[in-house]
Backbone as CSV, one residue per row, in Angstrom:
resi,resn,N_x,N_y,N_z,CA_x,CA_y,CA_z,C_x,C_y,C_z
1,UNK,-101.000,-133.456,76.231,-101.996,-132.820,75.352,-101.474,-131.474,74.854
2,UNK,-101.527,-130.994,73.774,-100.720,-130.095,73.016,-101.901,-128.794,73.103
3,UNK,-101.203,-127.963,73.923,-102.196,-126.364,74.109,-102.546,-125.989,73.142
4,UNK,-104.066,-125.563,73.314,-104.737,-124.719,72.079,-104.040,-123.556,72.047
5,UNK,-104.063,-123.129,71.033,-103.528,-121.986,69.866,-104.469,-120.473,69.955
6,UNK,-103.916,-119.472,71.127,-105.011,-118.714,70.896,-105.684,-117.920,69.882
7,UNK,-106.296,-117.248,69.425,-106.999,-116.610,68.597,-106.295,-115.640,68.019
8,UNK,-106.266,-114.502,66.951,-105.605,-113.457,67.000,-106.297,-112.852,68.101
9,UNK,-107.394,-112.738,68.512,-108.271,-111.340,69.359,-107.886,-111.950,70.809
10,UNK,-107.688,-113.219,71.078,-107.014,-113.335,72.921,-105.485,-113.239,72.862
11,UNK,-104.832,-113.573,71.626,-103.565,-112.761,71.405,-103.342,-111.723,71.911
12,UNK,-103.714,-111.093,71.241,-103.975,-109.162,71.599,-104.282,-108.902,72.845
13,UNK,-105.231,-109.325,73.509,-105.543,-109.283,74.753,-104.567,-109.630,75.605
14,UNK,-104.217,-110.389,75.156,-102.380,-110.928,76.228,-101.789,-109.719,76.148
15,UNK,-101.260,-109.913,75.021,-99.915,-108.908,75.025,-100.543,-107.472,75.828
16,UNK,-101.780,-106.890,75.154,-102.030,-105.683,75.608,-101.924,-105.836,77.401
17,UNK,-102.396,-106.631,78.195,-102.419,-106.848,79.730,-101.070,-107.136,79.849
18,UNK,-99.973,-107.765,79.167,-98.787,-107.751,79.323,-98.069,-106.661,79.639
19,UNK,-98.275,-105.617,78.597,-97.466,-104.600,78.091,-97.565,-103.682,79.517
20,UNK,-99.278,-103.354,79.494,-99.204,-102.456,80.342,-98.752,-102.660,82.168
21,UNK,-98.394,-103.972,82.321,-97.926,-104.173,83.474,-96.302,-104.188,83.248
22,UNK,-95.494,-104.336,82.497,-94.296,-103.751,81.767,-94.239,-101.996,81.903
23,UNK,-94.960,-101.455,81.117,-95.287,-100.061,81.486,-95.415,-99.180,82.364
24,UNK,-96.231,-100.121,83.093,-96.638,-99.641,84.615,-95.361,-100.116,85.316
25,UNK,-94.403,-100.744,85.568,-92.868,-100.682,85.919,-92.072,-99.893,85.925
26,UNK,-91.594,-100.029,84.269,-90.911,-99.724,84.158,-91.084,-98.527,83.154
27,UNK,-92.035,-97.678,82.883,-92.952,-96.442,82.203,-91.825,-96.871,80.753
28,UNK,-92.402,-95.820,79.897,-92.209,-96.406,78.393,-90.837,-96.045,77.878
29,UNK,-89.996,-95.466,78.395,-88.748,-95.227,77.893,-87.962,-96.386,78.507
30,UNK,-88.487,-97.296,79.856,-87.284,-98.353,80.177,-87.970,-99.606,79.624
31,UNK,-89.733,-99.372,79.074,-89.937,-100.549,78.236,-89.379,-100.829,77.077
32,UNK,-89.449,-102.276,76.704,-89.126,-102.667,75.296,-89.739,-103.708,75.090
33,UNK,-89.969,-103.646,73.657,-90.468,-104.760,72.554,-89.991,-106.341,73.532
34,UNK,-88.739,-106.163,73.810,-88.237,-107.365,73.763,-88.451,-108.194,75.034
35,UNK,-88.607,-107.259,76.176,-89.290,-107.051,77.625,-90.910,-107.854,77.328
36,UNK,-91.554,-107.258,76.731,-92.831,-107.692,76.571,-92.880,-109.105,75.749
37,UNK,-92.421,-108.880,74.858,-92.527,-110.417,74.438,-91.774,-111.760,74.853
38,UNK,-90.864,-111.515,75.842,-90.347,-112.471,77.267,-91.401,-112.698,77.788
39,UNK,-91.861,-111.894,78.830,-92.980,-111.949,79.272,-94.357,-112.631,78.683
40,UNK,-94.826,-112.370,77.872,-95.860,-112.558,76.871,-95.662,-114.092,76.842
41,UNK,-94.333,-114.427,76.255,-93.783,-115.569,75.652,-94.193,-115.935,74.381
42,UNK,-93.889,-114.606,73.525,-93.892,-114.858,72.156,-92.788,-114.080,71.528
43,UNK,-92.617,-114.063,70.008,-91.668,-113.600,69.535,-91.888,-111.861,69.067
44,UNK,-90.148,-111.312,69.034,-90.553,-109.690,68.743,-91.939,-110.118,67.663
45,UNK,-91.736,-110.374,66.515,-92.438,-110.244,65.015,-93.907,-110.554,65.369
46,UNK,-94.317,-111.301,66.795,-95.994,-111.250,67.307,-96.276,-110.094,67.321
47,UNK,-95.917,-109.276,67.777,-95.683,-107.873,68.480,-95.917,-106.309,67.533
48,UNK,-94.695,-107.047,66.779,-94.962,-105.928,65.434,-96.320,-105.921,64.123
49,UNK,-96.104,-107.715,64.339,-97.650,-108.080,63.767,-99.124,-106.829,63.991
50,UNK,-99.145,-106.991,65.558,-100.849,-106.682,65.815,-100.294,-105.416,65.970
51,UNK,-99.254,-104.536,66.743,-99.219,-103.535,66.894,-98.157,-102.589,66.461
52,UNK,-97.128,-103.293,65.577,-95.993,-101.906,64.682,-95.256,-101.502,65.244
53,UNK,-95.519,-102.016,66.953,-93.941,-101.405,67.503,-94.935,-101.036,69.188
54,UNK,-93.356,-100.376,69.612,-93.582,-100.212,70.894,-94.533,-98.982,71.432
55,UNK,-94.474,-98.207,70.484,-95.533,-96.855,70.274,-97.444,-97.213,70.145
56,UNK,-97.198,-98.220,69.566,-98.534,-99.036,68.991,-98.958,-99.642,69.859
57,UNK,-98.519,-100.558,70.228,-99.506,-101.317,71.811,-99.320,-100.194,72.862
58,UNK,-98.497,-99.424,73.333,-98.304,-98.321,74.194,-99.879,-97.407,74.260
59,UNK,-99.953,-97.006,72.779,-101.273,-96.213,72.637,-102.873,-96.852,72.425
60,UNK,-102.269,-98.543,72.567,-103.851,-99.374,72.821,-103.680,-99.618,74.306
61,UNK,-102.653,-99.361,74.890,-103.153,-99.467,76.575,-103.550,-98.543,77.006
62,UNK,-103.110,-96.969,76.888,-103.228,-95.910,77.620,-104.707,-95.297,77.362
63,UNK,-105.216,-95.947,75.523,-106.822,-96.065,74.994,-107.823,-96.537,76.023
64,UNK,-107.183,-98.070,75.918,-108.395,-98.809,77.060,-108.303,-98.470,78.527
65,UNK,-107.919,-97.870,79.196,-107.332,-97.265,80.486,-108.409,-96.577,80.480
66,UNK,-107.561,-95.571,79.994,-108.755,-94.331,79.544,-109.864,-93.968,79.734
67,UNK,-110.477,-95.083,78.929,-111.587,-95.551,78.354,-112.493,-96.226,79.522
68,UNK,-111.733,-97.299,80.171,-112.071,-97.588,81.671,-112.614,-96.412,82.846
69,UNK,-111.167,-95.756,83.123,-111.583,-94.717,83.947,-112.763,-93.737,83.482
70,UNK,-112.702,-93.218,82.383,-113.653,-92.556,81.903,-115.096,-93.120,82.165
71,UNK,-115.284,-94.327,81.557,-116.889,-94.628,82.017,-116.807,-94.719,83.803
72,UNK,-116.075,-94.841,84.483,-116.067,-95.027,85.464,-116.673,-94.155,86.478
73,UNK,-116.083,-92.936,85.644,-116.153,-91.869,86.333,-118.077,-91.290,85.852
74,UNK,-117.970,-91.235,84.533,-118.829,-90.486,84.263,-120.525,-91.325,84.257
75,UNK,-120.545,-92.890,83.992,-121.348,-93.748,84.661,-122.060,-93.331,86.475
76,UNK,-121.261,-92.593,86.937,-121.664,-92.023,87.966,-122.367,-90.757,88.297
77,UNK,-122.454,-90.110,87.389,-122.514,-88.528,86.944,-124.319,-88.412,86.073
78,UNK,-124.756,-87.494,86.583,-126.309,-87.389,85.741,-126.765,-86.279,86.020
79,UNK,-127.709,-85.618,85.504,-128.743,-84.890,85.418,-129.348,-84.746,86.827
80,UNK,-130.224,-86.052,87.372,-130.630,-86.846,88.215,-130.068,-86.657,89.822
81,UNK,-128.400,-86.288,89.970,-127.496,-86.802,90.604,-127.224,-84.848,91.189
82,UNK,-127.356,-84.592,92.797,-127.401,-83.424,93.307,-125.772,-83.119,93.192
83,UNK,-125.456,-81.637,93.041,-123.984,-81.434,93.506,-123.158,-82.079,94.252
84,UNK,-123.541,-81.672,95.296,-122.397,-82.858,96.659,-122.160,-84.108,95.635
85,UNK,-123.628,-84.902,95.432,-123.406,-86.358,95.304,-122.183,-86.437,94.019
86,UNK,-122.552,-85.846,93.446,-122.009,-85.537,91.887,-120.239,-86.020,91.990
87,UNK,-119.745,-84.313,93.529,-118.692,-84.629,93.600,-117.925,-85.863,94.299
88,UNK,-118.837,-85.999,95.100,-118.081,-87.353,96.194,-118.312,-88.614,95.345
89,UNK,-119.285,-88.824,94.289,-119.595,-89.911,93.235,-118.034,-89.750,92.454
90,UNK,-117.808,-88.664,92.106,-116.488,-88.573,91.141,-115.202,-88.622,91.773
91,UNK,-114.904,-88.327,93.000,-113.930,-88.759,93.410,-114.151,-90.125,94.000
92,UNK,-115.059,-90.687,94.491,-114.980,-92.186,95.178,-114.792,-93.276,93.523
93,UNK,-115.234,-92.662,92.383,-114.958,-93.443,91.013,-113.734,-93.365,90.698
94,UNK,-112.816,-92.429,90.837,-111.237,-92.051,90.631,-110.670,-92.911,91.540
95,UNK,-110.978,-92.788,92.964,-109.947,-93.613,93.880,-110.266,-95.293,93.886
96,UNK,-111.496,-95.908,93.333,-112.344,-97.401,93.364,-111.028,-97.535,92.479
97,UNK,-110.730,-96.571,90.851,-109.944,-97.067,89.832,-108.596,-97.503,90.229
98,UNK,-108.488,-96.128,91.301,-106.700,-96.521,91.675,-106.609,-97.941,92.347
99,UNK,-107.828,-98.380,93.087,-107.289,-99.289,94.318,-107.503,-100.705,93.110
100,UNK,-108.802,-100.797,92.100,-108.569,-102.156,91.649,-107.665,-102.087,90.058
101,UNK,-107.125,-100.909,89.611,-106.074,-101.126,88.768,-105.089,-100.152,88.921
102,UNK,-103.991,-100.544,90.111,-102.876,-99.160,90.067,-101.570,-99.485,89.378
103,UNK,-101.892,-100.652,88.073,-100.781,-100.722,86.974,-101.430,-99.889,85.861
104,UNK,-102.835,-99.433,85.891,-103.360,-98.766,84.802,-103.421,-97.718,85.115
105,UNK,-103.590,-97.112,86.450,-103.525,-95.685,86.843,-101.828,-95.500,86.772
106,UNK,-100.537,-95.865,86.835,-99.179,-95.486,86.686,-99.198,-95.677,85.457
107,UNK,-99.649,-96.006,84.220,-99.435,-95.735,83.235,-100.063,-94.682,82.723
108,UNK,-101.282,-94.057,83.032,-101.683,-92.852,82.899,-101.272,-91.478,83.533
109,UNK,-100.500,-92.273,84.139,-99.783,-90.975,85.404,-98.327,-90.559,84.769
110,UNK,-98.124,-91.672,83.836,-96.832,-91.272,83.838,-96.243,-90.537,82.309
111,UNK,-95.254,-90.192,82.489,-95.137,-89.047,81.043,-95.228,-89.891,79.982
112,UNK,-95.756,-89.505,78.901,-96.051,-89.836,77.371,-95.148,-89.891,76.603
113,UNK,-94.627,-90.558,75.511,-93.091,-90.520,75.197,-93.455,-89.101,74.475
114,UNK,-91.960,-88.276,73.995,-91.887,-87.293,73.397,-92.533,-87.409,71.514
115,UNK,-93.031,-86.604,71.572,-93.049,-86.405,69.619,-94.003,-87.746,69.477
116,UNK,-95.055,-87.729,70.292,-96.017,-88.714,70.152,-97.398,-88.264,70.236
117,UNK,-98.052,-87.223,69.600,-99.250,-86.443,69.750,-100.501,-87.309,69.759
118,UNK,-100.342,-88.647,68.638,-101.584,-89.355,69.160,-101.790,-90.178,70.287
119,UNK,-100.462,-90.062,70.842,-100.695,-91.361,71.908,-100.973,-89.854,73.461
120,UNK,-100.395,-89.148,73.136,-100.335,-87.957,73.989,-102.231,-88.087,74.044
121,UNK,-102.835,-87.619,73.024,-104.348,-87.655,73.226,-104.991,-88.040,73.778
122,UNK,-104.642,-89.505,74.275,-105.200,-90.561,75.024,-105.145,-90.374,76.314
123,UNK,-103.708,-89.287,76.728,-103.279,-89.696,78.189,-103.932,-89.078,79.403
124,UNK,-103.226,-88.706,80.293,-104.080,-88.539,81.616,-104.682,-87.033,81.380
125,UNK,-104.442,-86.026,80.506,-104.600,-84.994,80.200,-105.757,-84.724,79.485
126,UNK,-105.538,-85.695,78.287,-106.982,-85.763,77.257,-107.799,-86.438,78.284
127,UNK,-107.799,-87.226,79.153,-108.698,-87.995,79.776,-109.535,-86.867,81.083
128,UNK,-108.657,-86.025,81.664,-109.219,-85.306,82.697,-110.078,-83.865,81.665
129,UNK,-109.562,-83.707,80.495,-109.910,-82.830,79.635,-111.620,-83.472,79.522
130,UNK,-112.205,-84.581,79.305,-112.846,-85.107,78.884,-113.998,-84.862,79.681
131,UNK,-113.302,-85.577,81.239,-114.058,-85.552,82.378,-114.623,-83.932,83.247
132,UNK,-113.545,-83.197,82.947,-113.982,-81.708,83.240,-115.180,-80.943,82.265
133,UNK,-115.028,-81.927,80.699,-116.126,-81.587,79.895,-117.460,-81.928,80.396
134,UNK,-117.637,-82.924,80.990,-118.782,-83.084,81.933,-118.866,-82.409,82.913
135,UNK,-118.073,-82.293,83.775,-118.693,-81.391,85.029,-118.641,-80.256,84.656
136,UNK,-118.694,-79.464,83.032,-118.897,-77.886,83.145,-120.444,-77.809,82.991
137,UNK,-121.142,-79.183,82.224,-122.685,-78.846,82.560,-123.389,-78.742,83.792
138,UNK,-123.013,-79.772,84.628,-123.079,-79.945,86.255,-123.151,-78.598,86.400
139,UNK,-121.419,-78.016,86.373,-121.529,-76.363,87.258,-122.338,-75.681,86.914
140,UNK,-122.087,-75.229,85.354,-123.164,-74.321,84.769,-125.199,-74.362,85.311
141,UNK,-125.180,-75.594,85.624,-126.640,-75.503,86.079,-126.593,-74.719,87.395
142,UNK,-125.440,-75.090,88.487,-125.473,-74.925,89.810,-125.173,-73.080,89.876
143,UNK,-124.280,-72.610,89.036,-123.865,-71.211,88.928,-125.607,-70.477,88.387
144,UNK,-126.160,-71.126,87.487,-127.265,-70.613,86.765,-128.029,-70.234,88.240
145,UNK,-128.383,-71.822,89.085,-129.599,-71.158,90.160,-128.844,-70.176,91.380
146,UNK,-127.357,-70.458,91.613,-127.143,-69.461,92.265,-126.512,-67.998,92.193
147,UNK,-127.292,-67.677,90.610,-127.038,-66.262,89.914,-125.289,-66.027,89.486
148,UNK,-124.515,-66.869,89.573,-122.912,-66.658,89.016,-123.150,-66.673,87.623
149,UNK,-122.019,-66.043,87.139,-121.741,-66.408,85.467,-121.519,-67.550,85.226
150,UNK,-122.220,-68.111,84.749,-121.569,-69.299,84.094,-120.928,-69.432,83.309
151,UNK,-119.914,-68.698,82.782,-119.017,-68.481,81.934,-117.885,-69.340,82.239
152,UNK,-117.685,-69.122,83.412,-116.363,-69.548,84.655,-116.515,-70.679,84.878
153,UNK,-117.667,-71.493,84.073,-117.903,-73.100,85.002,-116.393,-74.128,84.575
154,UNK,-116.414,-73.513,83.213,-114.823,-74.497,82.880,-113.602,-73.991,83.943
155,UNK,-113.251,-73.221,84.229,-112.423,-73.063,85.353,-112.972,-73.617,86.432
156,UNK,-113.491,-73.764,87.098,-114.403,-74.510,88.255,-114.032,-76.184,87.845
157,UNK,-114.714,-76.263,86.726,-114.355,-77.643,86.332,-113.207,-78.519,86.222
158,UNK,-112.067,-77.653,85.183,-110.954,-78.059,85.347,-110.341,-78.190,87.330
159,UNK,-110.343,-77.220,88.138,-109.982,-76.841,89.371,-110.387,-78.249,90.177
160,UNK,-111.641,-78.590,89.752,-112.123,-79.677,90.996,-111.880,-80.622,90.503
161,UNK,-111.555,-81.197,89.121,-111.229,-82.522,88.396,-109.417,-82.489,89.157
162,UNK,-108.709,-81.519,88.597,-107.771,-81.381,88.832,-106.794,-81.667,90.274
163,UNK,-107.993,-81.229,91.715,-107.513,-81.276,92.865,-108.324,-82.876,92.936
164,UNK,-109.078,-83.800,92.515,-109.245,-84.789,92.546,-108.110,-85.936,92.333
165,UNK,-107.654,-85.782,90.949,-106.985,-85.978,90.718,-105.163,-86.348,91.434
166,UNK,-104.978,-85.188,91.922,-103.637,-84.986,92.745,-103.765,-85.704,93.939
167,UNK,-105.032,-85.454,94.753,-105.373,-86.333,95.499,-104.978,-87.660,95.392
168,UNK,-105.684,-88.451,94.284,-105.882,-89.688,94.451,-104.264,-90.231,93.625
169,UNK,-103.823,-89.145,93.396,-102.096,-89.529,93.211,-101.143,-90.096,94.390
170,UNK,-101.273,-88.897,95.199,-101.264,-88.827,96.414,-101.663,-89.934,97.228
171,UNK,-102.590,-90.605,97.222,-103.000,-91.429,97.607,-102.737,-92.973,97.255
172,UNK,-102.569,-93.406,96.102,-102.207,-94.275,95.305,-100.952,-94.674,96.141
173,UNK,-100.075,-93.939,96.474,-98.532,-94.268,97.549,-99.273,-94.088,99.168
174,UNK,-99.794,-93.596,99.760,-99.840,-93.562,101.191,-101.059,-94.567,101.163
175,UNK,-102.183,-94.786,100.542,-103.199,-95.776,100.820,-103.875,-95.459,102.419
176,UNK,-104.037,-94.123,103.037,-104.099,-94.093,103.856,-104.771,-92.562,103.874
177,UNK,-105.545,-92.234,104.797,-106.668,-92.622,105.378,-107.614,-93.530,103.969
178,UNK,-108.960,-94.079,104.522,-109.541,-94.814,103.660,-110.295,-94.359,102.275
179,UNK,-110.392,-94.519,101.568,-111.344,-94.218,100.359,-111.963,-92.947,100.123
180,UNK,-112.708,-93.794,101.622,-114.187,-93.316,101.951,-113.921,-92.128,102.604
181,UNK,-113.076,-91.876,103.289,-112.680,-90.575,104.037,-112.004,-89.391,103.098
182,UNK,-111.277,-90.198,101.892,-110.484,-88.994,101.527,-111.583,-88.237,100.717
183,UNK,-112.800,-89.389,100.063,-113.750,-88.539,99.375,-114.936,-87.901,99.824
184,UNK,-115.108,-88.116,101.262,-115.708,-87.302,102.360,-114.721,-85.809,102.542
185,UNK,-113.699,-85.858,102.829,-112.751,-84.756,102.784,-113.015,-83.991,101.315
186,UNK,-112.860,-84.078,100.380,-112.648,-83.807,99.025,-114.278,-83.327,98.811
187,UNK,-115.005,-84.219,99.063,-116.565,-83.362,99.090,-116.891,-82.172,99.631
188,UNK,-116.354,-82.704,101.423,-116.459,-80.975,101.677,-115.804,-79.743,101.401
189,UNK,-114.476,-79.869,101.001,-113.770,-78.683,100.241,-114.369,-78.334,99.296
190,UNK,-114.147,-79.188,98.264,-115.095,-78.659,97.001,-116.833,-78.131,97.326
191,UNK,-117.279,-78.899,97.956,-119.033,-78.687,97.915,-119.398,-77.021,98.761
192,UNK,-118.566,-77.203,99.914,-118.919,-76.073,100.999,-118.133,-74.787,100.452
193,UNK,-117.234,-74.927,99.820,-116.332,-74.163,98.765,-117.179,-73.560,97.782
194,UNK,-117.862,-74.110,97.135,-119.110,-74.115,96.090,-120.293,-73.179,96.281
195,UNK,-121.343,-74.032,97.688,-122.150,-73.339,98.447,-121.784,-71.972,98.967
196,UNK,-121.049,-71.426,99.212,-120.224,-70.435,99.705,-119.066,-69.099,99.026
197,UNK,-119.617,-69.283,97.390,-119.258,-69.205,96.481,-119.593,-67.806,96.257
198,UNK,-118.880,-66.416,96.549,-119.519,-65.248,96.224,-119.737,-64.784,94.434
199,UNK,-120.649,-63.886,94.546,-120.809,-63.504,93.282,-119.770,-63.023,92.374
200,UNK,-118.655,-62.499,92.934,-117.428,-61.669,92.753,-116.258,-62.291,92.726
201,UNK,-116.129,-63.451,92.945,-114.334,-64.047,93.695,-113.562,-63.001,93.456
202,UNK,-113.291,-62.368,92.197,-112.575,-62.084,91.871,-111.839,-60.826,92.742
203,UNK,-112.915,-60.078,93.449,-112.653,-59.090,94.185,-112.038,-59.355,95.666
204,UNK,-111.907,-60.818,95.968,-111.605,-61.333,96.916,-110.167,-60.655,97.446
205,UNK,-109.208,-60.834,96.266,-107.972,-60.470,96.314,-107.651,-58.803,95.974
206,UNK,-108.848,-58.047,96.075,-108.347,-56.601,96.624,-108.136,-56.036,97.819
């Protein structure tokens, strides 16, 4: 019986799940066109078809990644949702991502080709940029009731996205202690860090 013919749109869907497990290997300077469409089992000219090159499907994986982690993270995140929970919700959503896609988290981890600003936009940078844009409302409420400037919440923000982050880098290779512990750990630094938060930091270091 002679295989159905997929669609252009489950096309795309191939190659794109192709690519980025290519990517996630061998990151984008040891990928190639020609790599992926072995794999794939179609020809270069499929390739250039839906996406123009190796730059082009590169910047529809590192999109939908992204895009993944992002709701991931911020699907967890509310108004509704107390500090602590807020933070241990956002790191247990970062590390859930690493453990059920860590070919999509090494492609976000890993450097962006050079002289590529739109695909750069997409990457782990624009993405934590995104996510720190949310937790500066979070802080700003929490600085408001406990009389800080809220001026400073974007530093706060970036700081705790950031040590999340490294963490669950970190983690992604040792897989060890569990999940659940590293974002029990990571709660209380950040949270009791927080609670404990003088009016002044700054004077700390005189």
């Amino acid at each position: 019986m002679r295989e159905r013919r997929m669609t252009a749109s489950e096309r795309r869907t191939q190659l794109v799940g192709v690519a980025k497990q290519v990517f996630a290997e061998l990151g984008y300077d040891g990928a190639s066109i020609e790599e992926i469409a072995a794999r794939a089992k179609v020809s270069k000219p499929v390739i250039y078809e839906h996406f123009g090159g190796k730059e082009g499907i590169y910047a529809v994986v590192v999109d939908r990644e992204s895009a993944a982690l992002l709701q991931m993270i911020t699907s967890r995140l509310g108004p509704d949702v107390g500090a602590r929970q807020q933070i241990h919700e956002s790191a247990m959503a970062f590390l859930d991502y690493i453990e059920a896609d860590p070919a999509g988290f090494r492609v976000l981890t890993r450097d962006t080709p050079s002289g590529s600003s739109g695909v750069a936009g997409g990457s782990m940078a624009g993405l934590l940029s995104d996510v720190a844009a949310k937790a500066e409302g979070i802080l700003a409420g929490f600085f408001a009731e406990a009389e800080i400037d809220t001026s400073v919440s974007p530093l706060y923000a970036h700081a705790l996205v950031g040590m999340i982050v490294h963490v669950g880098a970190w983690w992604s290779e040792v897989r060890e202690p569990s999940k659940e512990e590293v974002a029990g750990h990571l709660t209380a630094l950040s949270y009791l860090g927080l609670a404990r938060l003088p009016k002044e930091p700054h004077r700390l270091g005189r």
